[in-house]
Backbone as a printed PyTorch tensor [residue, N CA C, xyz], in Angstrom:
tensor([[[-117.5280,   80.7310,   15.6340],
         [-118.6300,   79.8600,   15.2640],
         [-118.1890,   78.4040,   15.2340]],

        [[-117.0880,   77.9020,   14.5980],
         [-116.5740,   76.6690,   14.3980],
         [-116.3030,   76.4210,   16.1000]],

        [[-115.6890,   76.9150,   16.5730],
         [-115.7100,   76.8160,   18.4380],
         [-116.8280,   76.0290,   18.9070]],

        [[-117.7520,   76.8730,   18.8520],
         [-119.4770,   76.4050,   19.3900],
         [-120.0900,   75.2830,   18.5580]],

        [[-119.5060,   75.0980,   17.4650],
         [-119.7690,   73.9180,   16.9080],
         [-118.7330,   72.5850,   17.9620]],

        [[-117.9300,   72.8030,   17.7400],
         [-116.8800,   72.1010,   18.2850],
         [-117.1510,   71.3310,   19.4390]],

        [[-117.4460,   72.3150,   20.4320],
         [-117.4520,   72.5430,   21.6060],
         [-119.0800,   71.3800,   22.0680]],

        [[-120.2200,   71.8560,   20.8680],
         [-121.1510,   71.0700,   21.0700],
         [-121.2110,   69.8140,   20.9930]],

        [[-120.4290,   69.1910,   19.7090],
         [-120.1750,   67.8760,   19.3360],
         [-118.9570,   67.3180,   20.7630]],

        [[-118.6260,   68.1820,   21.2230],
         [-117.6950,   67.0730,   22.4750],
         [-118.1300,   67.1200,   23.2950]],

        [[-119.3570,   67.5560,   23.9170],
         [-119.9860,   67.5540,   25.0880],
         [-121.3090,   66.6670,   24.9420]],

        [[-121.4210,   65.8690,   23.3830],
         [-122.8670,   65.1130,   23.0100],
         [-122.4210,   64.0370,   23.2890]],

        [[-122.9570,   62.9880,   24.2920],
         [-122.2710,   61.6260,   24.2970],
         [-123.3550,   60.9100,   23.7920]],

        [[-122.6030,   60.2820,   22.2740],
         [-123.1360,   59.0150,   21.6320],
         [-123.6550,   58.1040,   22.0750]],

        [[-123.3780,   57.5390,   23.2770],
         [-123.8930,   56.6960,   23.8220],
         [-125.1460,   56.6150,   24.9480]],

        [[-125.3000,   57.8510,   25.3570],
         [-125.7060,   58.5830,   25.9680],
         [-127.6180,   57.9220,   25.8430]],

        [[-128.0330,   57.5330,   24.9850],
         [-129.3480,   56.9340,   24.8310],
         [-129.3360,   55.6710,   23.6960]],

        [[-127.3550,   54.8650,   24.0580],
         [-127.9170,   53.8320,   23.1360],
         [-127.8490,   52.7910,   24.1140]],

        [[-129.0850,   51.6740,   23.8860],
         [-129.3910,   50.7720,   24.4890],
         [-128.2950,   49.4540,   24.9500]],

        [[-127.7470,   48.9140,   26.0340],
         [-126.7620,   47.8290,   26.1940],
         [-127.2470,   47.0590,   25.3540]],

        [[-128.7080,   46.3380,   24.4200],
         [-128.9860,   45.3810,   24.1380],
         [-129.1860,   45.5450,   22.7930]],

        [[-128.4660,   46.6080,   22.0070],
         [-128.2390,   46.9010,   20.4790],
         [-127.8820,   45.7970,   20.2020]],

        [[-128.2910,   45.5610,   18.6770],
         [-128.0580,   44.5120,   17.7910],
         [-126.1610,   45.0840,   17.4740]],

        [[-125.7900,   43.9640,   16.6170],
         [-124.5440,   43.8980,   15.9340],
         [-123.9520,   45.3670,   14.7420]],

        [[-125.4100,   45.2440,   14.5790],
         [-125.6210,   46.0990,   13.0830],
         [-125.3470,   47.3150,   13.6340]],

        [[-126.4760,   47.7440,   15.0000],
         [-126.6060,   49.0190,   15.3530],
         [-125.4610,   49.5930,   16.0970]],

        [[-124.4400,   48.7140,   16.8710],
         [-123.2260,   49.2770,   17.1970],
         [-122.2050,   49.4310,   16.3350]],

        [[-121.9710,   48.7000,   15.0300],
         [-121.2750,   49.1810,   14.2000],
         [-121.6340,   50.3110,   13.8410]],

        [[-123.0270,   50.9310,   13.3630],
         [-123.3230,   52.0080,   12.8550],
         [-123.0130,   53.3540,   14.3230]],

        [[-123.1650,   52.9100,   15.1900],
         [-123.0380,   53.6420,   16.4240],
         [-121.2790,   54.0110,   15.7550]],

        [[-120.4440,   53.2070,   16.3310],
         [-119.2360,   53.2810,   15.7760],
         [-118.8090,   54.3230,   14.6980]],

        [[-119.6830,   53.9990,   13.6780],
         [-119.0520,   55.1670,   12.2540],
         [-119.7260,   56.8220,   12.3090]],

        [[-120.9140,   56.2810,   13.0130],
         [-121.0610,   58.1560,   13.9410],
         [-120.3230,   58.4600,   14.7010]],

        [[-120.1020,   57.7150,   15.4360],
         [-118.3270,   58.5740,   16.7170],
         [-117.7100,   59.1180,   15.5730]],

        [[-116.9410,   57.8380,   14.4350],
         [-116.1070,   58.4970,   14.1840],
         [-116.3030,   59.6730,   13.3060]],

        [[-116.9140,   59.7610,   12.7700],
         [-117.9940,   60.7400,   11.8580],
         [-117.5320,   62.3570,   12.6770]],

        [[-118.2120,   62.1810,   13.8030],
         [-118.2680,   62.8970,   14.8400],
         [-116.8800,   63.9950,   14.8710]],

        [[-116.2810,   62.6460,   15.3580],
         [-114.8930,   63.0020,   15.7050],
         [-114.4560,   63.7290,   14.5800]],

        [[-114.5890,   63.1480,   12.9600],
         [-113.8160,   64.1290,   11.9750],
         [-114.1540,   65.2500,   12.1860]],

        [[-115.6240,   65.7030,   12.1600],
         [-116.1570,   66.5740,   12.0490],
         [-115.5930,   67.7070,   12.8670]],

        [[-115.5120,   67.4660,   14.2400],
         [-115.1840,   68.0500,   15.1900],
         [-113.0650,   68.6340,   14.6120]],

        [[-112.5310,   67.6290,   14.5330],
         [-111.1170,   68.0690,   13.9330],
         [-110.9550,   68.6640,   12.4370]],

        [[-111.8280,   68.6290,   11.8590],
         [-111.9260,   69.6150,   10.7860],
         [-112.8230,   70.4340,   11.0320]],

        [[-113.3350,   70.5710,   11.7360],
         [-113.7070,   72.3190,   12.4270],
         [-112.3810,   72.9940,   13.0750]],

        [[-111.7080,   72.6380,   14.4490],
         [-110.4610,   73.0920,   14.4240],
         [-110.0070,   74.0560,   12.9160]],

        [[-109.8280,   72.8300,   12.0770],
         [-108.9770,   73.0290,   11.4450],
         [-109.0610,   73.9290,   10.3570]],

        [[-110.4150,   74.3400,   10.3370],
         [-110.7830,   75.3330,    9.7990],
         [-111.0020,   76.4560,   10.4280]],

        [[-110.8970,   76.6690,   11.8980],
         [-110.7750,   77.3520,   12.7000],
         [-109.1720,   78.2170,   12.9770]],

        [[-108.5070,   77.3280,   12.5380],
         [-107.1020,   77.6900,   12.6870],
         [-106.5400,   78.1460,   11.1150]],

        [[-107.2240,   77.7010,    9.9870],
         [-107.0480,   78.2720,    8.5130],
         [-107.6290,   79.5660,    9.1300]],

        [[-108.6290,   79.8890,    9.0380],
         [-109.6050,   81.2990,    9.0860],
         [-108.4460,   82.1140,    9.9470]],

        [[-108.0480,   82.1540,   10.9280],
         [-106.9680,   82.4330,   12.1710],
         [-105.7650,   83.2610,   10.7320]],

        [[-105.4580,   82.0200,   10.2540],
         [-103.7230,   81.9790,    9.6400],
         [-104.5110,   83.3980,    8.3400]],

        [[-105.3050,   83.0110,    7.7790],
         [-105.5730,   83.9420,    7.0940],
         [-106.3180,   85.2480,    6.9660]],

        [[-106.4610,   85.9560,    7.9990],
         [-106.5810,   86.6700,    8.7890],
         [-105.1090,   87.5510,    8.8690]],

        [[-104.3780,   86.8750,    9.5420],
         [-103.0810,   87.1340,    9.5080],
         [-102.0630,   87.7290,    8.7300]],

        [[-102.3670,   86.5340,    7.9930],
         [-102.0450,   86.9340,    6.3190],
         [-102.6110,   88.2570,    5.3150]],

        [[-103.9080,   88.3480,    5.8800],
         [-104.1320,   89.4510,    5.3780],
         [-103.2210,   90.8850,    5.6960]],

        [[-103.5610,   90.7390,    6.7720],
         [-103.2990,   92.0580,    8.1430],
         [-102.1010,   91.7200,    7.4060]],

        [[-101.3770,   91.2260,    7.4010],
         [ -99.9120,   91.5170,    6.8700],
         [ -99.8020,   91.8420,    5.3420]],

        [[-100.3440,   91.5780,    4.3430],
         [-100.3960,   91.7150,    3.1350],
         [-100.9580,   93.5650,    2.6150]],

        [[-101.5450,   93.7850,    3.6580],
         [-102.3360,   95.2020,    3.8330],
         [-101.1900,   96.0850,    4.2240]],

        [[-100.2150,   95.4390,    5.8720],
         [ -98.7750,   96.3180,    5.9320],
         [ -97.9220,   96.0460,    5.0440]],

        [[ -97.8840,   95.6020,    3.9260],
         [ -96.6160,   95.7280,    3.0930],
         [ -97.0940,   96.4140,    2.2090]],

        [[ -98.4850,   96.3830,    1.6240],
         [ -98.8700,   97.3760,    0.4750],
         [ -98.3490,   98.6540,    0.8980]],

        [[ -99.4870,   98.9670,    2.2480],
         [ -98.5930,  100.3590,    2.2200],
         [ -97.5150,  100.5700,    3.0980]],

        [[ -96.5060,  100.0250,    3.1570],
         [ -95.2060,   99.9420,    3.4310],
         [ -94.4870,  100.1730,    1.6290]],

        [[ -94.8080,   99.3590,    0.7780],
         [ -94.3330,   99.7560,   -0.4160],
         [ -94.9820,  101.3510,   -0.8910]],

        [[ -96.3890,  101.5560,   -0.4620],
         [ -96.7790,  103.1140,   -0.9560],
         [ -96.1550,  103.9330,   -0.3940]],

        [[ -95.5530,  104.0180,    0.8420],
         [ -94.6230,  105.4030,    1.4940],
         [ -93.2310,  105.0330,    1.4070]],

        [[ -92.5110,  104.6420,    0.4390],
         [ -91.2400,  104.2400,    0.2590],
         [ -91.0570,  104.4220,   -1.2360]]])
């Protein structure tokens, strides 16, 4: 799910319907949506890759339980 999120926000270009003849105001604000954007997009990753690690962690926490029950 975080993928297809991801994946959507880097294929949306910001600029894509903003006018060459924006005011001052409106390209700064243009500006703090990229970067907006951009977090958004790298903390999806990055919650993409937590969910991953812990997952992992589980599956392994499950073979040692019963690794300790038949021993």
């Amino acid at each position: 799910m975080a993928e297809d999120i991801v994946d959507t926000i880097a294929q949306y270009d910001l600029d894509e319907d903003f006018p060459p003849y924006a005011n001052d105001q409106n390209k700064e604000l243009n500006q703090i949506v990229r970067e907006k954007v951009r977090l958004v997009a790298q903390l999806g990753l990055e919650i993409e890759e937590h969910q991953e690690r812990l997952k992992i962690l589980t599956e392994h926490l499950k073979s040692v339980k019963m690794e300790l029950v038949h021993t």
